[in-house]
N, C-alpha and C positions, 0 to 999 in steps of 0.2 A: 924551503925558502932560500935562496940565492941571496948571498952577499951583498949583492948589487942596490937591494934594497935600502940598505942604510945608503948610499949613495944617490938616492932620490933627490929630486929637487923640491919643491913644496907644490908648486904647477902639478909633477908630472903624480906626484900621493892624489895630490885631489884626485886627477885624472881615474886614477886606479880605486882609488877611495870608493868614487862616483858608481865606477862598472861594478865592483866586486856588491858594493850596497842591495843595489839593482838585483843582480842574480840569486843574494842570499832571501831577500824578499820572494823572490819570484819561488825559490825553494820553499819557504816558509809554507809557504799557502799550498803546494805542489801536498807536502807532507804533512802537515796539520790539520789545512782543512780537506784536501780531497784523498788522501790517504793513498798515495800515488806518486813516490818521490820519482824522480831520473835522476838521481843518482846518489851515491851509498854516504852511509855516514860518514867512511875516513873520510872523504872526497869532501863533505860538505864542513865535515871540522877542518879541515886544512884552508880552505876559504875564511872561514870565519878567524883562523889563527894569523891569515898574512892580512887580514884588516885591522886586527888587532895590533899587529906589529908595527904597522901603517900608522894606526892610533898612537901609538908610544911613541913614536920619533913626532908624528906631527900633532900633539895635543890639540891643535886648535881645529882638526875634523871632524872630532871626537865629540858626537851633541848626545842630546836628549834621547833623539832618534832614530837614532843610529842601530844597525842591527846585533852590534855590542852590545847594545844598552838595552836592549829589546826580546821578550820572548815570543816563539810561536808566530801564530799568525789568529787574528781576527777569529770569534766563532763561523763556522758554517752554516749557510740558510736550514730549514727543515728543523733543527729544535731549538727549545726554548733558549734563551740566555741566563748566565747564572753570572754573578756578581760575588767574587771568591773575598771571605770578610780578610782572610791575610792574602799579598799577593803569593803566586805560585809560580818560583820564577825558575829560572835554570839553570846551568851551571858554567863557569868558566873551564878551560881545557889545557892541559899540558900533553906534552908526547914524548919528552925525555928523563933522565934521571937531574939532570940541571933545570929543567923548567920545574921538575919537583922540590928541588934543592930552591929554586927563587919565590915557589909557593911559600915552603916556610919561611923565607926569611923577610917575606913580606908581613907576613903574623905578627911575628917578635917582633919588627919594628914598629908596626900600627899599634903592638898592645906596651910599647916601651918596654922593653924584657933583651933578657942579657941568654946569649946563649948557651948561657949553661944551664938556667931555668927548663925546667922539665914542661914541657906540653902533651899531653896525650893525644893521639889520633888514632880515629878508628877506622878501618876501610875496606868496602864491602862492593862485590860485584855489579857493574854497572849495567842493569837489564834494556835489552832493546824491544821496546814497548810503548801504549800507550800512557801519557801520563795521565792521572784521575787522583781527583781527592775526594774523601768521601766524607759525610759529616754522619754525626750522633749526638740526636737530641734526647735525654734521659734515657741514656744507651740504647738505642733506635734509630737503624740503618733510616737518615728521614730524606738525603740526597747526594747524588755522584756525579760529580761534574768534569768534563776534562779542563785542562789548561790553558785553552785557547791561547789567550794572548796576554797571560800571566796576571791578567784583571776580571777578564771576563772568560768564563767559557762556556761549555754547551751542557746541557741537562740530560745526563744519559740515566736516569735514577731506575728507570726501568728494565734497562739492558743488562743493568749493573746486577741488579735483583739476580740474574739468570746465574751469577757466577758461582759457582759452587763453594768455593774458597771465600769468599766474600760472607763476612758476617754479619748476618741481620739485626741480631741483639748483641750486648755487652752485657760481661759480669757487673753486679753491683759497685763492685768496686772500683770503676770505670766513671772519671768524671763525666758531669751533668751533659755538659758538651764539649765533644771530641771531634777534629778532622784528623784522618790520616790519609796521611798522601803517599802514596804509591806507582805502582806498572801494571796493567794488563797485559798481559802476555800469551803467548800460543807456544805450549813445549816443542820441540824438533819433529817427535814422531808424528804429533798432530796435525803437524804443518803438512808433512807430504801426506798422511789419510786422508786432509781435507780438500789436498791438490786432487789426487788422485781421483775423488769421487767428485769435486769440480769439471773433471776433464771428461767425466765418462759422461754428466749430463749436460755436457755442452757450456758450461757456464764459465766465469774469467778463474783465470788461473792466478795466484795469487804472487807476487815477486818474492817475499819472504814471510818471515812468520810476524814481523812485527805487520805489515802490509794488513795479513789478515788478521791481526787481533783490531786495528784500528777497524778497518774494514766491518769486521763481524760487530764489535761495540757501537759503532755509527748505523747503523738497520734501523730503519723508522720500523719497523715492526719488530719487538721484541720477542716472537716468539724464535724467528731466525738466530737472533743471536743466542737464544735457548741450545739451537744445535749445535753450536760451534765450543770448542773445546778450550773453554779460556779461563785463565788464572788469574792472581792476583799476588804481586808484592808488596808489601808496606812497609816503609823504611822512615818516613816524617811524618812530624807531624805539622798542622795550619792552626787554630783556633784551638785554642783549652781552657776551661775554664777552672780548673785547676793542675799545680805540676804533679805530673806523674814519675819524673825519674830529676835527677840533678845533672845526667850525661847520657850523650845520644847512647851508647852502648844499653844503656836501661832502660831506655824508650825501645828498642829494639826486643831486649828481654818480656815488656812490659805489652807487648804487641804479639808476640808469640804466645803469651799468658794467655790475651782473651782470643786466641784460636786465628789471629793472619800469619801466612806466610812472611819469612824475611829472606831476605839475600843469603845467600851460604856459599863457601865459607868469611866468614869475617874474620878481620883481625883487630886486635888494640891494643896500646904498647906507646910509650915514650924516647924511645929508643930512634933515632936519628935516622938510620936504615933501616928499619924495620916495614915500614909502609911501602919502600918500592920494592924491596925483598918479596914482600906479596904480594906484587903487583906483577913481578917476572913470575912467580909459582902458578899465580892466576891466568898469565899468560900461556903457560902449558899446560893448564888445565882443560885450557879454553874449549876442545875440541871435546872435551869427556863431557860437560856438562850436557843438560838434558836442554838445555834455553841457549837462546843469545844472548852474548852480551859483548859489549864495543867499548870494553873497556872497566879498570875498576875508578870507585870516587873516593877521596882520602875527605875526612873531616875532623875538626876538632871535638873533641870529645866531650868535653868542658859549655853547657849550654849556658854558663854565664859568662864563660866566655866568647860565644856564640852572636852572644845579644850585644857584648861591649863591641864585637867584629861586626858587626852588622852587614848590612848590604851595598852592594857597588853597582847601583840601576839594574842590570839584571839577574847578576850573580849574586851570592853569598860570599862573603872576603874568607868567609870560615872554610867552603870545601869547593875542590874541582875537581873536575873526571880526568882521571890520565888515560887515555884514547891507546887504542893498541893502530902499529903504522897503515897506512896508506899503500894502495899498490898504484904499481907498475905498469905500462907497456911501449912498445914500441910500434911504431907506424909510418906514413910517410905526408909528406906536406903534398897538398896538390897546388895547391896555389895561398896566393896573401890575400884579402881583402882589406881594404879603408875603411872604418865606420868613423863617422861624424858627429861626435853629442852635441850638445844642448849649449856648451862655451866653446866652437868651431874645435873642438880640440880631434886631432886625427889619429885615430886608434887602430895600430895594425892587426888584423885577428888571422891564422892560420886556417884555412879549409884540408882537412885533413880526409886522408882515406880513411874509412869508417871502419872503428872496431871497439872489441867490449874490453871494459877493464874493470871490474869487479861485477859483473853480470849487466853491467849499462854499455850500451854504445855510446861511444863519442864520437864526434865529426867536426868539432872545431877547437882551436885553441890559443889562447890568450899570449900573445908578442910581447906589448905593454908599451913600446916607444921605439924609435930611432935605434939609441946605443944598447938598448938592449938584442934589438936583431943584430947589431955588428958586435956586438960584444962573444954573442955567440955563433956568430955566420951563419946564420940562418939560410937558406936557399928554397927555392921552391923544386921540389922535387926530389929534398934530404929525408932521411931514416932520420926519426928523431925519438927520443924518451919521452913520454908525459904520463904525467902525474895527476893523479883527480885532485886538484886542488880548490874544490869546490864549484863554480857554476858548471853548466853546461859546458863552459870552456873550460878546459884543465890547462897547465901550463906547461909548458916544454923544457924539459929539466933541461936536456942538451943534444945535441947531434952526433948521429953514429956517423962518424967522419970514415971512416974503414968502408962505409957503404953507399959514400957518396959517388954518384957516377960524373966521370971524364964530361965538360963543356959547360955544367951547370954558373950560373953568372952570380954573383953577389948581385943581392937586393938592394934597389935604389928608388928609396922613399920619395912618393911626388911630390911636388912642389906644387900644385893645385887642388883644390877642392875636388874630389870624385862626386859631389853632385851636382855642385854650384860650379864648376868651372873657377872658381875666386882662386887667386894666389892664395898660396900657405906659407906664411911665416913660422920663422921658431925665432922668439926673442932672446938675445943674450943671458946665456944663466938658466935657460929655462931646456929642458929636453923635447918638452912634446911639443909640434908643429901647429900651426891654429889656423883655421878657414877665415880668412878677412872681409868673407862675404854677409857677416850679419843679419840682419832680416829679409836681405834676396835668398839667403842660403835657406831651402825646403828643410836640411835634416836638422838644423838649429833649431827654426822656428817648432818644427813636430817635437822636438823633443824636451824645448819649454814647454808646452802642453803636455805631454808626457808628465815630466815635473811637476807642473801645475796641481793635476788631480791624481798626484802618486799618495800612498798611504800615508806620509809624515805629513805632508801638505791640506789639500784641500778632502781627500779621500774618496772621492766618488766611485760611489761601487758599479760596476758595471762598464764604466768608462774605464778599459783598459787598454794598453797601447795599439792594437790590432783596430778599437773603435775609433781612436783619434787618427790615426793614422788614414784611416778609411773617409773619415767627416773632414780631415783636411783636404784629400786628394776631390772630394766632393764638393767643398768652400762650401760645407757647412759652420765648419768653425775655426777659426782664422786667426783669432785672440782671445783671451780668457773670458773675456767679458762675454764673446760667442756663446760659452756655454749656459748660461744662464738667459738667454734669448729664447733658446733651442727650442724650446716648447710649444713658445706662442706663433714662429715662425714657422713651426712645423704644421701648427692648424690650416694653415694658405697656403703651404707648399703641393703642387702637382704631383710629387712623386714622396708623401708623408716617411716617417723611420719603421713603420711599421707593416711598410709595403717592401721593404730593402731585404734583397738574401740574408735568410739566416734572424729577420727577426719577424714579429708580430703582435699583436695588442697589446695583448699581456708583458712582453718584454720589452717595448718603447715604454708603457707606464710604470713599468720598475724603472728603468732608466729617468725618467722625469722624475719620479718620485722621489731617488737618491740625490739629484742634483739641487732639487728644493729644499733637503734636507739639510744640503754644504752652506744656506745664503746666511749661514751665521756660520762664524769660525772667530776663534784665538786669538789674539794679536799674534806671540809667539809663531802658530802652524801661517800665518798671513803671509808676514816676514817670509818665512823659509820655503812657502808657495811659488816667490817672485823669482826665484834661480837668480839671484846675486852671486856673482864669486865671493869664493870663500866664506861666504855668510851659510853654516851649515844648522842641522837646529838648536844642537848648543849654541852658538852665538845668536841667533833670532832669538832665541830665551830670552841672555843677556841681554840683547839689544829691547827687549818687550817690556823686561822687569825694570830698565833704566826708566825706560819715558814712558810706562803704562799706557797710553794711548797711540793711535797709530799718526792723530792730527800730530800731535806733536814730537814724536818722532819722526816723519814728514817734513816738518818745519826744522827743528834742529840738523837734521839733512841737510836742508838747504841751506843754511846760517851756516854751515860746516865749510861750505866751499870759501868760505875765506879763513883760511889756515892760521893765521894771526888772532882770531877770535876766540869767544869762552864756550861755543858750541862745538867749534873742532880739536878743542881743548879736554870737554868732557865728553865727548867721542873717544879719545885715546886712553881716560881714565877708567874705560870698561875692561875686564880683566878679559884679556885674549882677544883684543880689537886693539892690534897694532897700526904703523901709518898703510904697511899695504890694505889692509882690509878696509883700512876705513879711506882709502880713495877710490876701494871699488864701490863702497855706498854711495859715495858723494855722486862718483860718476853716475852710479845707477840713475841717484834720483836728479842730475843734472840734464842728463837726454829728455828731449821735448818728444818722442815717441812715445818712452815708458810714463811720461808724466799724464800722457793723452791716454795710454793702457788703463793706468792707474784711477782716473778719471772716469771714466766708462764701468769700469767693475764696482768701484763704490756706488753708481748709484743701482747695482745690482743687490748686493750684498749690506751685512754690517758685519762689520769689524769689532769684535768686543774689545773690551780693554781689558789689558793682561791685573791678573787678582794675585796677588802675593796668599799662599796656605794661612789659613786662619791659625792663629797657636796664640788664645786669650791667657794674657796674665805671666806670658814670657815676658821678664824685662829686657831681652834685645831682641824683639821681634821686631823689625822693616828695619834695623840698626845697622848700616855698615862697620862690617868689621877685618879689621888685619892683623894675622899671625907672622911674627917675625922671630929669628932666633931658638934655638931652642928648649925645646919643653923635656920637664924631667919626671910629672906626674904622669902625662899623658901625652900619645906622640900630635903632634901640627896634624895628621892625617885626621888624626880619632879626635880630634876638638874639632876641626873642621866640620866636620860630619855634623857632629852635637850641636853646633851654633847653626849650622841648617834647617837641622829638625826643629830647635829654638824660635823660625824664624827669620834668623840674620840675613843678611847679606854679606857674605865672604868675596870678598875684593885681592887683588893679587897687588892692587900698586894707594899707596895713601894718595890722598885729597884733600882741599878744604872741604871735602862732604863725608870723609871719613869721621864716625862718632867714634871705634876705640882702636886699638893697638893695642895687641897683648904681644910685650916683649919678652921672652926667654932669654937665655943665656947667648951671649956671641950675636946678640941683633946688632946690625949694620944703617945701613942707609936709609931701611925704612924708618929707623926707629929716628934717627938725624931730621928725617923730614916732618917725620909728627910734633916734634918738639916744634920746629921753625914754626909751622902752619899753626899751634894751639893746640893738637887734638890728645884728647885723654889719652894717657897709657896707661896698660893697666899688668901687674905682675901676673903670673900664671896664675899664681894663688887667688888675688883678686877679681879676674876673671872666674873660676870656680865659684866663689863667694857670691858675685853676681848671678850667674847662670842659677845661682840655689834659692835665690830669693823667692 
């Protein structure tokens, strides 16, 4: 990651925010559900690490659903779906001895602890595999599911049965019910026997060994994956009905007792350098092991401290994989392209000479803006470095200036829309250039529909960019409201979707069938359907949970445009709806276009109203509330948490609709304002005292 980053502007994050989202998705589903990445793990942890960085400088990108905050991808058509009773989520990623160093000290600070306090961690090879949990019903292998999309996944209970290492029953001693969550996996040697006798009967050859483990455990006929040579790790546990150890290291012991494999070697130790000590040992190991693996994961050892660390949307705050690096290579630029998203914003992408870099090809690569091609003098026609840093496009670390040839020009970003002809501005302050041509411009309009029915959004299966893309150049769908037409217009059209290359009966009525599935949605996923700037789906949340309904959030919209009043007043009091954001709502719902958009889809659809989590008999459930100052039993991070799960509404600024204030030590201005305005304040103690009731 380039320095340059922290020198972003808030425009040019979204911008990159936006693409990087985009391709981690697109990977999701590449890897999870069809078992078929393009391209390698470092590549797609290194994407996921500069969004994340993205995330930390610009908190307010940072939503719900965001691929941060998100596991996997959706189950795959062909088996059942399985409903995981704990989620099954993933893990966060470091790649230095300082990103290990901020892991811990993110710990101690969430759990208030001094560091000289001893923490144990324990840390064990990171397998590259499928992930699956299994369950035991009175010690009785009774289902195995993968991860999907860390809620839901697929029911593989029969493939699973195949596995040799996989055990069917449990010792008595073995509570009532048990999941462990573990890896599928395909050893080294097994990998190439099973290339090999692939190759000889003609059939696909498999990219690596995780490829074919997922691959073989996905076989709708389990007798196939009978032949294939697959193991089993188990390192967690999901559901227990009762505890089996006080620390992961004895869930680990405790798993090897009744007959699964675990990760080897492990370490555990409180010792400060201890964990990435064996993290470099493991790193030259790497090559002697019998498996893959992409890295080791460090965790807290302490499972009640575990439960007070809780979860950070997709991760665990308690453990994250330290990834072993990313490669390298060098190639040449053939030319720049323009791409155009969905807020005119103009993206320059490298078309590059084609070559592999960790057994993927690549052929294109991510510029990101203006100053970033002069920063680095980019040229077309330069030897340059990149990096898989995740999509399709990797990044260009830098140019081999030693091999640049005599006449080459500096690049000079157009001033026009590449599809729309519109002028391009770049507004003061802001790095990326923007298409002025709005709904004349084709790649806008396409790529709010894109938005539209993208996976955080509306969801429509089947409607993926290549089909929109296709129904717009046909004027079959034109504005959102189109889509939900589609059906009945398609019974009188002349040339039906089911006569078109590439489809027929059967997959026009999947297609129908998914879209009448969308005409209920969220208020929240509604919101963050409309492609608003900077309304990402953290802030559609926010903005859902404020007005519960979309009528009147609509109405408070419009009341907002007079900046003097109590509606654009409590527009600002929403935590991370500052004045920019909230004049690009106002604007949004100000345009008599989107109000006629908006109009046309309601009477298509309904709009529920956003439901606050049910938690009876909390006394601060649907309760705003603000931490200020600080806490000495427990940190502002780990009571946050708590009064969520509670219920509350954790707010970042007071109001007269704020019900408490819990002041700490050294509160300032919030605590100045709660007095003025009346609202309770309550000591940390007395906060405790409440939440116990």
């Amino acid at each position: 990651m380039t320095k340059t980053l922290f020198d972003m502007s808030f425009e040019d994050a979204r911008v990159r925010h936006a693409a990087l989202s985009r391709e981690i998705e697109k990977h999701d589903e590449l890897y999870h559900q069809k078992d078929n990445p393009k391209i390698s793990d470092a590549a797609y942890d290194e994407l996921r690490r500069e969004l994340g960085q993205i995330e930390n400088q610009f908190p307010e990108l940072k939503t719900d659903q965001s691929p941060t905050q998100k596991v996997g991808a959706a189950p795959a058509r062909g088996f059942k779906k399985v409903k995981h009773s704990v989620p099954m989520l993933s893990l966060s990623n470091v790649f230095s001895e300082e990103e290990y160093s901020d892991f811990r000290v993110r710990i101690y600070r969430f759990l208030n602890k001094e560091e000289s306090e001893e923490i144990e961690f324990l840390a064990e090879p990171k397998i590259d595999g499928l992930s699956c949990s299994l369950r035991y019903e009175q010690r009785v292998l009774v289902m195995a599911a993968t991860r999907g999309d860390g809620y839901e996944g697929e029911d593989i209970t029969e493939n699973v049965r195949t596995i040799q290492d996989v055990p069917q029953k449990l010792p008595k001693e073995a509570p009532d019910t048990l999941e462990v969550r573990g890896e599928i996996y395909m050893r080294r040697d097994d990998f190439i026997k099973l290339n090999e006798e692939q190759e000889k009967q003609g059939k696909q050859i498999f990219a690596n060994p995780r490829n074919a483990a997922a691959g073989s455990v996905r076989q709708l006929n389990s007798e196939i994956t009978k032949t294939r040579p697959l193991h089993f790790f188990g390192y967690a546990l999901g559901e227990v009905s009762a505890e089996i150890s006080k620390k992961q290291s004895g869930v680990r012991e405790k798993l090897e007792g009744w007959g699964f494999q675990v990760p080897q070697p492990s370490y555990v130790g409180s010792d400060q350098d201890g964990p990435y000590l064996y993290y470099k040992e493991i790193e030259e190991l790497r090559a002697e092991l019998p498996y893959e693996i992409d890295g080791i994961v460090y965790k807290v050892n302490d499972l009640e401290l575990q439960e007070r660390l809780g979860f950070v949307s997709r991760a665990p705050r308690w453990a994250t994989a330290h990834k072993f690096p990313a490669e390298k290579a060098v190639t040449v630029i053939n030319d720049i392209d323009i791409q155009v998203g969905r807020t005119g914003v103009l993206t320059p992408v490298a078309r590059l000479e084609p070559i592999s870099v960790g057994g993927v090809v690549v052929s294109n690569a991510t510029l990101h803006n203006e100053d970033e091609i002069k920063r680095k003098d980019v040229r077309i026609g330069d030897h340059v470095a990149i990096q898989r840093a995740g999509d399709v496009i990797p990044q260009v670390v830098e140019v081999i200036q030693e091999k640049r040839k005599k006449g080459t020009k500096e690049y000079v970003f157009p001033q026009t829309c590449p599809v729309c002809g519109s002028l391009a501005i770049r507004e003061e302050g802001e790095v990326a250039w923007r298409c002025t041509g709005g709904l004349i411009c084709e790649a806008q309009a396409v790529e709010r529909l894109k938005h539209f029915v993208s996976r955080n959004a509306f969801d429509i299966e089947g409607m993926g960019a290549k089909v929109i893309e296709a129904f717009w150049q046909d004027k079959l769908i034109k504005a959102p409201a189109d889509i939900f037409t589609l059906e009945e217009r398609d019974k009188t059209s002349l040339t039906p979707i089911k006569a078109r290359e590439g489809w027929g009966d059967q997959s026009a009525r999947n297609l129908f069938a998914a879209i009448n599935e969308r005409r209920e949605i969220e208020l929240n996923r509604f919101i963050y359907a409309l492609g608003i700037r900077q309304v990402g789906e953290a802030n559609a949340k926010k903005l859902a949970l404020t007005y519960g309904s979309f009528e009147t959030f609509q109405e408070a919209m419009l009341a907002a445009q007079n900046k003097e009043g109590e509606a654009f007043q409590d527009l600002l009091d929403i935590e991370d709806i500052g004045p920019s954001v909230a004049d690009d709502l106002i604007g949004f719902f100000k345009e008599p276009h989107n109000q006629d958009v908006l109009k046309k889809l309601k009477e298509q659809i309904t709009i529920l109203n956003y439901e606050m989590p049910e938690n009876d008999g909390s006394p601060v459930s649907g309760k705003i509330v603000v931490f200020t100052g600080s806490l000495e039993q427990f940190s502002r991070a780990e009571e946050k948490v708590r009064a969520e799960g509670l219920g509350a509404k954790v707010s970042g600024s007071v109001s007269k609709k704020t019900d408490y204030v819990v002041a700490g030590s050294d509160a300032g201005s919030k605590l100045k304002k709660a007095k003025e305005l009346g609202v309770e304040v309550l000591s940390e103690q007395e906060w405790i005292d409440l939440i116990a009731r």
